[in-house]
C-alpha positions as CSV (number, residue, x, y, z in Angstrom):
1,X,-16.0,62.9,188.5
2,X,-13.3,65.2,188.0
3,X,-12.0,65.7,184.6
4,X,-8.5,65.0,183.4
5,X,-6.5,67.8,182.2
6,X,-4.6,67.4,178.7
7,X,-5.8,64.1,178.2
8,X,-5.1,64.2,174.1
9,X,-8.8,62.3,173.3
10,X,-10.9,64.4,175.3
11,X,-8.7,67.1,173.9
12,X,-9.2,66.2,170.3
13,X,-13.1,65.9,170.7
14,X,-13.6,69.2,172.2
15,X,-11.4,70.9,168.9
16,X,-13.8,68.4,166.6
17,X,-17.0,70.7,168.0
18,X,-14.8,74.0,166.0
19,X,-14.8,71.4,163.5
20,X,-18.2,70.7,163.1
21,X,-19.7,74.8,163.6
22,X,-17.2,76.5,162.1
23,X,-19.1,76.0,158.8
24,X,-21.5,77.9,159.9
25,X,-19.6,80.7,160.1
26,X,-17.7,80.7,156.8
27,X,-20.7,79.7,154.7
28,X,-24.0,81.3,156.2
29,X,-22.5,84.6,157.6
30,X,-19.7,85.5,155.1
31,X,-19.8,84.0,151.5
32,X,-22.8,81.8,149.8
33,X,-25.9,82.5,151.9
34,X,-24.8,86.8,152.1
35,X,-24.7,86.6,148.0
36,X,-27.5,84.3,147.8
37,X,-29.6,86.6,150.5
38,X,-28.6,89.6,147.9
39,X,-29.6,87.9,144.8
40,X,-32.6,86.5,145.4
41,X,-33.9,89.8,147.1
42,X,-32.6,92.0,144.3
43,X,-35.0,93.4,141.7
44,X,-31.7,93.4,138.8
45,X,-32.2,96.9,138.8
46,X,-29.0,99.0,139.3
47,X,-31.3,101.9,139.0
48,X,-33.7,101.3,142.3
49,X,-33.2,100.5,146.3
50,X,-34.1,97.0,146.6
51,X,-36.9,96.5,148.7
52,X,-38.6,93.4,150.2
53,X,-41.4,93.1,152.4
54,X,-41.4,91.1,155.4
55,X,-44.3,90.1,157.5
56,X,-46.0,93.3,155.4
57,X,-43.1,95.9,156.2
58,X,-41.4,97.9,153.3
59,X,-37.5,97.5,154.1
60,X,-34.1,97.6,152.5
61,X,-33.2,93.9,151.8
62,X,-29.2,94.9,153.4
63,X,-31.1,96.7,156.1
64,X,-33.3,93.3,156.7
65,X,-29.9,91.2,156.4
66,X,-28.0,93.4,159.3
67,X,-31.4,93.3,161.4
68,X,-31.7,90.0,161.6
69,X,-28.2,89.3,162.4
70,X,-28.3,92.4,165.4
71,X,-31.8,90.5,167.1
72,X,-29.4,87.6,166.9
73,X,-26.6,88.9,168.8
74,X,-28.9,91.0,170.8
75,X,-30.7,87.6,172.2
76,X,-27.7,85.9,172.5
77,X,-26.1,88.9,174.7
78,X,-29.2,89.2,176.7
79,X,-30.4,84.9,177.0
80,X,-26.2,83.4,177.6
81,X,-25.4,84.6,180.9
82,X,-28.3,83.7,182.4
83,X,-28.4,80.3,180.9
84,X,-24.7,79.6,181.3
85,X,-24.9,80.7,185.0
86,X,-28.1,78.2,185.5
87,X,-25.9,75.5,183.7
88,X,-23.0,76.0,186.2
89,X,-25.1,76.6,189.0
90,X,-26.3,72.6,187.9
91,X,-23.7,71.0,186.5
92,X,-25.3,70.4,182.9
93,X,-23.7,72.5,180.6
94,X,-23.5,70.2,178.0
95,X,-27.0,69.7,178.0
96,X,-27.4,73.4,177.0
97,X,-24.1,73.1,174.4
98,X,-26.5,70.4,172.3
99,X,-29.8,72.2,172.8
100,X,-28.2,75.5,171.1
101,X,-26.4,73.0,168.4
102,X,-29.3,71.1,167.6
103,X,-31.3,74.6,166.9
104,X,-29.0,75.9,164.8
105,X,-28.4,73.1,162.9
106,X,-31.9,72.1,162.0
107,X,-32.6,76.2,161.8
108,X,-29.8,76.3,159.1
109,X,-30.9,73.1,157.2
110,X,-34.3,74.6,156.9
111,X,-32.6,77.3,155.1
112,X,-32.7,74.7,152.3
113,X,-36.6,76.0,151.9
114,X,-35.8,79.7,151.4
115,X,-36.7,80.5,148.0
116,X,-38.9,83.8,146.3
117,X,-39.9,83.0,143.2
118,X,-41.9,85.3,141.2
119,X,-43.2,83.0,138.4
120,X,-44.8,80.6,140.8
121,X,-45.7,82.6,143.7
122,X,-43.2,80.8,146.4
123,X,-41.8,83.6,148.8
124,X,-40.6,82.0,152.3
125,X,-38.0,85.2,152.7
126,X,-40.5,85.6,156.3
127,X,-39.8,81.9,157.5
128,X,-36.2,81.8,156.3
129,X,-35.0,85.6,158.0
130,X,-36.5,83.4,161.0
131,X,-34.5,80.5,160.6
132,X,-31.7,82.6,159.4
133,X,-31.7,84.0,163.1
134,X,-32.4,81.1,165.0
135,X,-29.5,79.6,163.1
136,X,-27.1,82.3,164.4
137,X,-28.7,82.2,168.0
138,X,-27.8,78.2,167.5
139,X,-24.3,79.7,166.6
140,X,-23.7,81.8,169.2
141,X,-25.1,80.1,172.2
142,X,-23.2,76.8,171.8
143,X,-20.2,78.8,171.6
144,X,-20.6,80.2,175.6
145,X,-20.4,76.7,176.7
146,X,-18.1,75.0,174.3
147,X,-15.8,77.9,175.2
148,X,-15.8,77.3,179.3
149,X,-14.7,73.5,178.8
150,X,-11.0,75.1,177.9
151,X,-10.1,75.7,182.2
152,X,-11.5,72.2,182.7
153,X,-9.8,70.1,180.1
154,X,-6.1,71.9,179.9
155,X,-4.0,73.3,182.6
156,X,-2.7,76.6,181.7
157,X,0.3,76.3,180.3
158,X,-1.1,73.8,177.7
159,X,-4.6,76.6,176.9
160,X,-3.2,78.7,174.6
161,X,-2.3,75.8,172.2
162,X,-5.4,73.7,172.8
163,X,-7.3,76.8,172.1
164,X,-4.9,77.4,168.9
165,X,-6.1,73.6,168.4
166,X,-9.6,74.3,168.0
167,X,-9.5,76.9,166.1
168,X,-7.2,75.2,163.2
169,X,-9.6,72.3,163.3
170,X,-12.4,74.8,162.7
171,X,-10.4,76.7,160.0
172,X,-10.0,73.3,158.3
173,X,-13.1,72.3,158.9
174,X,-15.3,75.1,157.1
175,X,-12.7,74.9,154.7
176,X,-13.2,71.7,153.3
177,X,-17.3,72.0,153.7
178,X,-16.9,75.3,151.8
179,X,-15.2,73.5,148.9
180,X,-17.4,71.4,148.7
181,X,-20.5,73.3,148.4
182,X,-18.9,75.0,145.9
183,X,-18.6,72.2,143.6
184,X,-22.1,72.6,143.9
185,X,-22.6,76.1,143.3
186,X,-19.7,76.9,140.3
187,X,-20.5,73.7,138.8
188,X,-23.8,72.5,139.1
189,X,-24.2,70.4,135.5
190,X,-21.8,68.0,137.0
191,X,-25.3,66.9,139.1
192,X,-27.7,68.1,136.4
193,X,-28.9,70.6,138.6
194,X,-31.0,72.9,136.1
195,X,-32.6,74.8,139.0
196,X,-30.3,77.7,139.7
197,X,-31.3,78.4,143.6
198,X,-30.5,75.0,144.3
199,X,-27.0,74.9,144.5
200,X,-26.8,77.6,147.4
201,X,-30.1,75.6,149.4
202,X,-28.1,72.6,149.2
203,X,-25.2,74.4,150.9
204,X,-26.8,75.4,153.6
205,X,-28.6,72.2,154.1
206,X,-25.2,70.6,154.1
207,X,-24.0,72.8,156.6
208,X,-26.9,71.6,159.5
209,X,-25.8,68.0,158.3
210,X,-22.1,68.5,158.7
211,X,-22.6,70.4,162.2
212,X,-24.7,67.9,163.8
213,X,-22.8,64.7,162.7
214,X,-19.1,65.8,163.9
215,X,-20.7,67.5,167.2
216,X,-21.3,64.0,167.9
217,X,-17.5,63.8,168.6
218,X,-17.4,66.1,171.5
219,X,-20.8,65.1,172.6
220,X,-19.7,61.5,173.9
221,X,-16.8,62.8,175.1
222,X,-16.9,65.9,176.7
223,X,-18.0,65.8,180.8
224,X,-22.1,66.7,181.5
225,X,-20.6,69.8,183.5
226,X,-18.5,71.9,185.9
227,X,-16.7,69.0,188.1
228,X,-16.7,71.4,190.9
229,X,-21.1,72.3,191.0
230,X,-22.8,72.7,194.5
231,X,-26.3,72.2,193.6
232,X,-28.8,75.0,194.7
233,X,-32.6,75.2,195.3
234,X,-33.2,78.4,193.6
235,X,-35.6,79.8,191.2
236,X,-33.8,79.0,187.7
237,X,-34.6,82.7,186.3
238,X,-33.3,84.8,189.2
239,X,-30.8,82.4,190.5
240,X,-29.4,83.0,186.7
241,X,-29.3,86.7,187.8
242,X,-27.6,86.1,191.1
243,X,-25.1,84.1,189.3
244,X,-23.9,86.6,186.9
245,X,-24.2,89.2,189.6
246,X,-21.5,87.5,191.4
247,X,-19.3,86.9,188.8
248,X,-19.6,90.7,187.9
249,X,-18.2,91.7,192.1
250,X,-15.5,88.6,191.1
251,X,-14.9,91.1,187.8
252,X,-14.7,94.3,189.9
253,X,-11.8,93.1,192.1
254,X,-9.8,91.5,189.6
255,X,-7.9,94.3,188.0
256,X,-6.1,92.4,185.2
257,X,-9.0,90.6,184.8
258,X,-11.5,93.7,184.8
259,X,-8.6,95.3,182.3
260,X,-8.2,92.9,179.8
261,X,-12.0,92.7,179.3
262,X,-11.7,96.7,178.6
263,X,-9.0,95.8,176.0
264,X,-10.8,93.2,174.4
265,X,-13.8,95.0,174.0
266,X,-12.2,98.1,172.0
267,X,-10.4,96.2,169.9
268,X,-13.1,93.3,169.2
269,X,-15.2,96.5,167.9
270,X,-12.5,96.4,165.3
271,X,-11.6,92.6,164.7
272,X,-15.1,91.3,164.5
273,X,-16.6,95.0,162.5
274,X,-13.9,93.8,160.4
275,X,-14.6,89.8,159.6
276,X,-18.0,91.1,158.8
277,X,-17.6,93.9,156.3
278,X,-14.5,92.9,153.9
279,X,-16.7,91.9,151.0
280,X,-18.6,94.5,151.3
281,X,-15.5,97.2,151.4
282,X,-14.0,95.3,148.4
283,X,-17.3,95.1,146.7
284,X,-18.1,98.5,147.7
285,X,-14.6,100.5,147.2
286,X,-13.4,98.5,144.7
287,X,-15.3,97.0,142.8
288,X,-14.4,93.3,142.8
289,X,-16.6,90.5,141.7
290,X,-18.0,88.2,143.9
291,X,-15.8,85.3,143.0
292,X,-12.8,86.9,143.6
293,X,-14.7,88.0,147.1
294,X,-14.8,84.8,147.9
295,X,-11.9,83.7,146.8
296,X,-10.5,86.2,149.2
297,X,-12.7,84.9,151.9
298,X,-11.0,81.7,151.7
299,X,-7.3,82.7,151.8
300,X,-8.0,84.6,154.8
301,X,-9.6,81.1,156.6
302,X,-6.2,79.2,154.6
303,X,-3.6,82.2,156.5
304,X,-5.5,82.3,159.9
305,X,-4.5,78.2,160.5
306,X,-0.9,79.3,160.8
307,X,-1.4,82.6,162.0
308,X,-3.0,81.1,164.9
309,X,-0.4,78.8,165.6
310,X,2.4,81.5,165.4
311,X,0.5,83.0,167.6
312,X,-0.2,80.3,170.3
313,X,4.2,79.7,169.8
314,X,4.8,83.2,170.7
315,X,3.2,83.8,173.6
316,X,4.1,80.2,175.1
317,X,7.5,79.8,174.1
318,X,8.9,84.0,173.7
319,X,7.1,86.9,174.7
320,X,4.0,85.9,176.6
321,X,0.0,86.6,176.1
322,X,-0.3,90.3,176.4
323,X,2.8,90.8,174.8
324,X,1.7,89.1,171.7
325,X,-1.1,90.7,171.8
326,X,-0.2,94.0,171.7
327,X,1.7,93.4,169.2
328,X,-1.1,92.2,167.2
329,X,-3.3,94.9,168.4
330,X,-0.5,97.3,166.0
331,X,-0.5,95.1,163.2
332,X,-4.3,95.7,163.0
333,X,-4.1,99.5,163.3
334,X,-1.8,99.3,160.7
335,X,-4.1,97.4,158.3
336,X,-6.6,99.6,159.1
337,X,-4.9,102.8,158.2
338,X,-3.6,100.9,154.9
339,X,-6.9,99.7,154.1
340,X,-8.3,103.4,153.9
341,X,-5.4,104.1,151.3
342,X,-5.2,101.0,148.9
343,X,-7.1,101.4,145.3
344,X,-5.7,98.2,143.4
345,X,-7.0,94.8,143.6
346,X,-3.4,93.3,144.5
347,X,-3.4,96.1,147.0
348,X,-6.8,94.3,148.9
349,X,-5.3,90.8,148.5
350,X,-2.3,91.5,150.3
351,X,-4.1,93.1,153.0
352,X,-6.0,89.8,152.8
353,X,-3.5,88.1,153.4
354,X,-1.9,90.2,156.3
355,X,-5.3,90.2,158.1
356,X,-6.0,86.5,157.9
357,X,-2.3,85.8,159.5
358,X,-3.8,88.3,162.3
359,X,-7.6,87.4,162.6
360,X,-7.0,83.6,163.5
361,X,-4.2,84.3,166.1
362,X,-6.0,87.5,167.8
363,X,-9.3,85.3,168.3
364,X,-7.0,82.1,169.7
365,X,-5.0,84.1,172.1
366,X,-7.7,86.5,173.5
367,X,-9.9,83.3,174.6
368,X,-6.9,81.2,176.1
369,X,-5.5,84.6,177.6
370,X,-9.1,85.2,179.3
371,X,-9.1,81.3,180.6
372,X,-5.3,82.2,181.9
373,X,-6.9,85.4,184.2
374,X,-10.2,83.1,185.4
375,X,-9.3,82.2,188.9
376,X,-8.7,78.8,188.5
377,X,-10.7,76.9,191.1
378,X,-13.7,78.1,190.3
379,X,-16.6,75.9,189.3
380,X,-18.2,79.1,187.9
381,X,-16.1,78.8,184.2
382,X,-19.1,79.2,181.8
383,X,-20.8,82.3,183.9
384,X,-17.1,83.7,183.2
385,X,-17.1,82.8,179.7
386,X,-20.8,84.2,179.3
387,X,-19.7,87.7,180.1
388,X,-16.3,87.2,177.8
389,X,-19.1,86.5,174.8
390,X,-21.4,89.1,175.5
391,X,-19.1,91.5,175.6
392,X,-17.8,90.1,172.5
393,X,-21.4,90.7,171.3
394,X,-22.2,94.0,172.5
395,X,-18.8,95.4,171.0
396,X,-19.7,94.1,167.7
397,X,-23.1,96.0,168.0
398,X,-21.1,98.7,168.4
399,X,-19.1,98.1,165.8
400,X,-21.4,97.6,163.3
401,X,-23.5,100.5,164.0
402,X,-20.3,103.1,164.0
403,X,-19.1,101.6,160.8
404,X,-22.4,102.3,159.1
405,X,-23.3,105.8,160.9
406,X,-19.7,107.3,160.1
407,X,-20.3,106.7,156.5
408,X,-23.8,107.6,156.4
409,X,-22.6,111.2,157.9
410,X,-18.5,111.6,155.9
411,X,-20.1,109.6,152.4
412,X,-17.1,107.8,152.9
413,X,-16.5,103.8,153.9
414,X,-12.7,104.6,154.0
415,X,-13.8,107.1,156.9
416,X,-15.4,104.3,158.9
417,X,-11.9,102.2,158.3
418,X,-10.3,105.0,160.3
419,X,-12.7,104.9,163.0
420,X,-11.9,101.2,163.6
421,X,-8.3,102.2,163.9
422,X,-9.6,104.4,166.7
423,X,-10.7,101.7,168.6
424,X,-7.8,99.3,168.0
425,X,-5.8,102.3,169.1
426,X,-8.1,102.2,173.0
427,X,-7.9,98.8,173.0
428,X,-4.0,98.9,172.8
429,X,-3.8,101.4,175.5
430,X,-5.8,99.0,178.4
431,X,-3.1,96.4,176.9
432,X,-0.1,98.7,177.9
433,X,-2.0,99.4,181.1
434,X,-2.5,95.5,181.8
435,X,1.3,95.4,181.6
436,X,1.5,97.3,185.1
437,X,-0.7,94.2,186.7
438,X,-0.7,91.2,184.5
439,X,0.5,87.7,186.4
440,X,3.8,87.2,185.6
441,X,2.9,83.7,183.8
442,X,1.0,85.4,181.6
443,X,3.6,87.9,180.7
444,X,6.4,85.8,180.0
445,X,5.2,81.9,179.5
């Protein structure tokens, strides 16, 4: 049955699924499990490279961290567009949005186990870097599908603010988890909790609880698929390929489409690079504990609700999606050429703060912007939406590899700042370009 476009429940319960994995995000990738991770795999000597042995190999406990979480991404890039176009090709998409859920959610709760503990001999770090990347593979996945409902439940002068939707329920979301685990974590006696690896395990357990009870929501909700499917007899592995193959000759002759993906590309090497390495930069370069780190953390999640909502207002109601954009695009070089110049702690916070306004809107706008270029009738939305998150993926390996190779060769992180100026810098100029061609809905809606 076909599905109704902005009807406000179905609308609500797809935002609730931001809701439920945005946890995820805030708590295992960038504040308690990262410290946790460190401390537990440090040796308290500032003196020595911390090393840890996994499965029998010798490594650097960081270099294990940003392994684990590159296999991640790399399955993820190679596994979504192939299932995504086998879940359009049949109609069940949201069978495939709760298979990747219910893995990462149960991965991460197992994360509760991960302890190394000298005294008495436990050491799971081998089962939990495996859970750790299942979790984000969980993460990930859902994401392609969860992502392709936006053309089928809003028309598209209502996408950019559903999208803005989801991701301020996700913002408020993680946000309200992440205070509470804290309670457990900065104040433990409250529960007489004399164990000090406990409070962190409990977090992450809390998280795989929190994700699978609100995805729930969207679960009854949300439509089994693509209303539009024309079921196939096909081999499911190389009727995947044929899928995404077609999408790609769709890509080639869409030259706003093809375009924006170039933008988007070049400047997610810079948003995402970004997101990722902060604490370490302020850490690193400046020196700041890890409270005030997180602290951080969480007024860049408290700015990016209504920086994503400014965001979604502008481009609907003054200047239009690319326009915005753009203009986001130069607020972002400009943090990153301030970034490789500030010294002082008040300097970092109100960079914070300026990147947090731009993170949330940036994220918002690119997906509802991509959903505004998909040609609309197509029953094809999560093989579209699969090659919007790989590339996503793949510019993020990118990223992260230039980041840490430029200061490996200059000595410098504030050199590898510059370098993600660089690419915001490309990504604006396939911006200006997508002027020349973009619909005109999209330029001035």
């Amino acid at each position: 049955m076909q599905t109704i476009k902005n009807d406000k429940k179905t609308i609500r319960s797809w935002a609730f699924f931001d809701w439920a994995n945005s946890a995820y995000n805030l708590v295992i990738t960038s504040t308690i499990f990262p410290a946790y991770f460190t401390a537990i795999t440090s040796d308290k000597d500032d003196s020595t490279i911390d090393y840890v042995y996994f499965f029998g190999y010798k490594i650097i406990n960081s270099a294990l961290y940003s392994y684990a979480m590159a296999f991640a991404f790399l399955v993820i890039a190679v596994l979504s567009p192939i299932l995504s176009s086998i879940a359009d090709a049949r109609g069940n998409k949201k069978i495939f949005m709760k298979m990747f859920t219910y893995l990462g959610a149960i991965a991460c709760s197992a994360l509760f186990f991960f302890e190394i503990n000298h005294e008495t001999g436990v050491n799971t770090l081998n089962f939990s870097v495996i859970m750790f990347v299942l979790a984000a593979i969980g993460f990930w996945g859902s994401l392609v599908f969860y992502n392709s409902y936006l053309p089928e439940i809003a028309t598209v002068e209502e996408q950019d603010k559903v999208s803005a939707k989801g991701y301020t329920y996700g913002y408020i979301g993680s946000i309200v988890l992440q205070i509470i685990c804290f309670v457990f974590v900065f104040k433990p006696e409250w529960f007489g909790i004399v164990d000090a690896s406990i409070p962190a395990r409990l977090s992450f357990l809390l998280v795989g609880v929190w994700w699978i009870g609100f995805a729930q929501i969207p679960f009854r909700k949300l439509p089994k698929g693509s209303p539009d499917f024309k079921k196939q007899k096909q081999n499911i592995i190389t009727g995947g390929f044929k899928e995404l193959n077609k999408v790609w000759n769709q890509v080639k002759h869409m030259k706003y489409l093809k375009r924006f993906l170039f933008a988007f590309f070049f400047y997610s090497m810079g948003v995402q690079t970004v997101m990722l390495v902060a604490t370490i930069f302020g850490e690193k370069i400046l020196h700041l504990p890890t409270s005030k780190l997180i602290a951080t953390i969480l007024v860049l999640q408290l700015v990016a609700i209504p920086g994503a909502m400014l965001m979604s207002y502008l481009s609907s109601k003054k200047f239009g999606n690319v326009n915005v954009l753009i203009g986001v695009v130069v607020i972002w070089i400009g943090a990153c050429i301030s970034a490789y110049f500030i010294h002082t702690e008040m300097q970092f916070y109100a960079l914070a703060v300026v990147i947090g306004l731009v993170m949330g809107g940036i994220q918002s706008l690119s997906r509802s912007t991509y959903s505004k270029f998909l040609p609309q009738q197509s029953p094809d939305h999560t093989s579209f939406f699969s090659f919007y998150d790989v590339t996503e993926k793949v510019a993020l390996v990118f990223g992260m590899f230039s980041f840490g190779y430029i200061e490996v060769l200059s000595g410098s992180m504030r050199n590898s700042v510059i370098a993600l100026a660089l690419f915001f810098v490309l990504g604006l100029v396939f911006l200006l370009l997508l002027k020349k061609v973009q619909p005109k809905a999209i330029a001035v809606s």
